[in-house]
N, C-alpha and C positions, 0 to 999 in steps of 0.2 A: 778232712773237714776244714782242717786252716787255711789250705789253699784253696779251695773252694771261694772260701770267705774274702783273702785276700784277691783271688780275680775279680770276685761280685763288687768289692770293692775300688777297685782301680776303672771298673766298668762302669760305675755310678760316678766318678770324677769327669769321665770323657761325657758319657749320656747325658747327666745332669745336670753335673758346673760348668764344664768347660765351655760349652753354648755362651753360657753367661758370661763368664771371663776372657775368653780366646785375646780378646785387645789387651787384655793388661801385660804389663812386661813380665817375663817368669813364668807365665802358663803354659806358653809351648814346649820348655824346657823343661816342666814338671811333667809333664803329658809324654812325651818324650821316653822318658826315665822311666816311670809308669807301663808306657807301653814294651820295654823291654823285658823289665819284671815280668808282666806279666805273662809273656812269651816263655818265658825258662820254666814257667812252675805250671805250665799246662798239660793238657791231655795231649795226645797227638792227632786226634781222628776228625772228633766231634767237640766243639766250644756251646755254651749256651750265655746269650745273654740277654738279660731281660726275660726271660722264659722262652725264647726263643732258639732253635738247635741251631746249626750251620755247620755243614761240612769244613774242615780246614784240610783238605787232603793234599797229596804229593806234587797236586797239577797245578796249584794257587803258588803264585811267586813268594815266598818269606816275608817281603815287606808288610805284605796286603795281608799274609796269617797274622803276625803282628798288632796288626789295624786292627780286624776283626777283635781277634781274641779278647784287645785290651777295652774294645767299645771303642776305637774311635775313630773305624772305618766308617764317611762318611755321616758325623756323627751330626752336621748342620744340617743336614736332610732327617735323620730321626728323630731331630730336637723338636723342627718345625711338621714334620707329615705327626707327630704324636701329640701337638698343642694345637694345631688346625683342622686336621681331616675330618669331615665330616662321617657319622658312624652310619648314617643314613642316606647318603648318596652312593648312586653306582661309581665305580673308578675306573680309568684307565690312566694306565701307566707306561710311559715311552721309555724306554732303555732299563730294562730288570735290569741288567748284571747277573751278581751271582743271586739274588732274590733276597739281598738281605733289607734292604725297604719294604719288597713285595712283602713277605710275612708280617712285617708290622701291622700293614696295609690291612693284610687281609683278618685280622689278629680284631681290629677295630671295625671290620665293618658288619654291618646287623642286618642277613637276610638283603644284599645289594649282589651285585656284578662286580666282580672287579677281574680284568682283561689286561693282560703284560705283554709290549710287545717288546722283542729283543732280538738284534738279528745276528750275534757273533754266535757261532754255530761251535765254540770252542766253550763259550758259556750255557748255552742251552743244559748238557749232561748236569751240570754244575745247579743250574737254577733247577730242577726239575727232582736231584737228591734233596735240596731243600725244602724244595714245595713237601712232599714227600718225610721227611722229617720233623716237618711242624704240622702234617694233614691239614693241609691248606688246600682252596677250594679255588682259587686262582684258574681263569683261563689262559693258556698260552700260545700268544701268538707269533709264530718263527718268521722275521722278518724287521727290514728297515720302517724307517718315516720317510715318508716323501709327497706331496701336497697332492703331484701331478703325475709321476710314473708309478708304472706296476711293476719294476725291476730298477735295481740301483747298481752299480758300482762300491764297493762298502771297500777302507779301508781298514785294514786290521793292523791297530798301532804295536808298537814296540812294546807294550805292557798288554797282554792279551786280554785284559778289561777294558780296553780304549777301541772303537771301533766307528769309524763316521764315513758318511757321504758329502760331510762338510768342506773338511780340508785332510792333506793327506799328512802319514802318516810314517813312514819309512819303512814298510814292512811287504803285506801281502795283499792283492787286492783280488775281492771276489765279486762273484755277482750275486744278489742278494734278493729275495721279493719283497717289495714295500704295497705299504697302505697308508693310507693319507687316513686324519682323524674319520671326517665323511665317512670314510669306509668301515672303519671299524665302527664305529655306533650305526649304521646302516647294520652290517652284518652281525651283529649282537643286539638290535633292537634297544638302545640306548635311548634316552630323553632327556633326560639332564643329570650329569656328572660333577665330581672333580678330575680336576687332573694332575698327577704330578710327571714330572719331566726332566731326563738328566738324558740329551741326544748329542753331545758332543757338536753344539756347532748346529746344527739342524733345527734348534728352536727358530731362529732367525726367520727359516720358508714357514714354519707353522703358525709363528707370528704375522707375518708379513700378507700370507696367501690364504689362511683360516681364519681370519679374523673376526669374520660376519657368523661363522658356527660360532666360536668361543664365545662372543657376546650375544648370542641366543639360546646357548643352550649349558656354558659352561659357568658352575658357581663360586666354580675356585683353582687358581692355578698353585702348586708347588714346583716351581723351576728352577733347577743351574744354567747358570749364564757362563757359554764359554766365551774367549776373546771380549774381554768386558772393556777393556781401552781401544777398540773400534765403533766407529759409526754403527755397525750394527747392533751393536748395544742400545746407544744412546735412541736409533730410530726404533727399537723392538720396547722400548720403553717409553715412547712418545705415543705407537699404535696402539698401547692395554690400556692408558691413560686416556687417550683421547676417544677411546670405548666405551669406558667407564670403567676400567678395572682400579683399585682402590691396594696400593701397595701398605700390607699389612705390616711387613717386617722384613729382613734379611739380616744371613747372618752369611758374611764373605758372597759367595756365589748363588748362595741360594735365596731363592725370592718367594715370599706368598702375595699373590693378591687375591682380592674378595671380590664378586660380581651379582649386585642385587639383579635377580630375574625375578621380580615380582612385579615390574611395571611392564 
């Protein structure tokens, strides 16, 4: 029971405060320390946080069980998809991972759609015990983003959770089926969504080349920005603006913006 308490514990510093503090000095080194603890005193198999299950098994690198276990695998994306997401909009989501957003996701939304696409086929097995562990209702889609082909090129990075057709990667390169947003609310009968986004690199064409769906039909983005000291940052945040997208907040890489579709 103590340990229990002390993981739920060390998980509410990452989920909760940390968001808020991450900039002040000493945070990341307390989080740190935290997350090591909480590694030693866990289960081996299955972690839960939040009420949420998630596999940590023998395939996840140590770092990333780590992360998970302590809450503070990607914990700017749970901070912001759990204080924005609408409970009543359909979702699609580009890049599951191991599905640990995805369960939130789905955790929050009431009698909606929500569609994952993911195209590292080393994560699928991975995302799919989770789905499965928290009886989540998630559709899954096996494949890349890509605005304009049906087949990509996919790098498979050095950390087998990093997988892009943005920029490479030092590893394995496969061929991969994509679908452009179009596509997927075409074939799921979609109308208007949220969306959240972590594609390695690939926001850039979605931004750039989707621009006219997102501002018709989409009412909220949750995005990572990778390469954020390039131009294509700077111009991927000139096109949601001068769309009308309304940057609500970020915290490091991750961005929310709002999109009134009522006019």
């Amino acid at each position: 029971m103590l340990r229990k308490k002390l993981i739920q514990a060390i998980q509410f510093y990452h989920t909760r405060i940390m968001p808020k503090i991450f900039h002040l000095r000493g945070a990341n080194f307390i989080a740190r320390n935290l997350e090591a603890s909480a590694y030693s005193i866990a289960p081996e198999y299955n972690t839960t946080i939040n009420g949420h299950r998630f596999s940590i098994s023998e395939d996840i690198p140590e770092d990333v069980v780590k992360s998970i276990i302590s809450g503070n695998y990607e914990r700017e994306e749970y901070y912001l998809v759990e204080k924005y997401l609408s409970p009543t909009e359909d979702c699609i989501e580009l890049g599951a991972g191991l599905g640990y957003i995805s369960t939130l996701i789905d955790s929050k939304l009431k009698n909606t759609q929500h569609v994952v696409l993911e195209p590292n086929p080393e994560l699928i097995p991975i995302l799919k015990k989770n789905q499965s562990l928290n009886s989540c209702n998630f559709s899954i889609l096996e494949g890349a983003y890509s605005s304009s082909q049906s087949r990509v090129d996919l790098e498979l990075g050095e950390n087998f959770l990093s997988s892009s057709a943005y920029y490479q990667k030092k590893r394995d390169s496969i061929e991969a089926s994509a679908y452009s947003l179009e596509s997927i609310i075409g074939n799921y009968n979609i109308k208007e969504f949220s969306l959240v986004v972590d594609i390695e690199g690939m926001e850039y064409e979605l931004i750039n080349n989707e621009i006219s769906l997102l501002k018709d039909k989409c009412r909220s983005i949750i995005i990572e920005f990778h390469e954020m000291e390039t131009e294509d940052y700077d111009n991927g945040l000139n096109v949601l603006e001068e769309s009308g997208f309304i940057l609500e907040e970020k915290l490091g890489a991750v961005h929310v913006f709002s999109n009134d579709l009522s006019g």
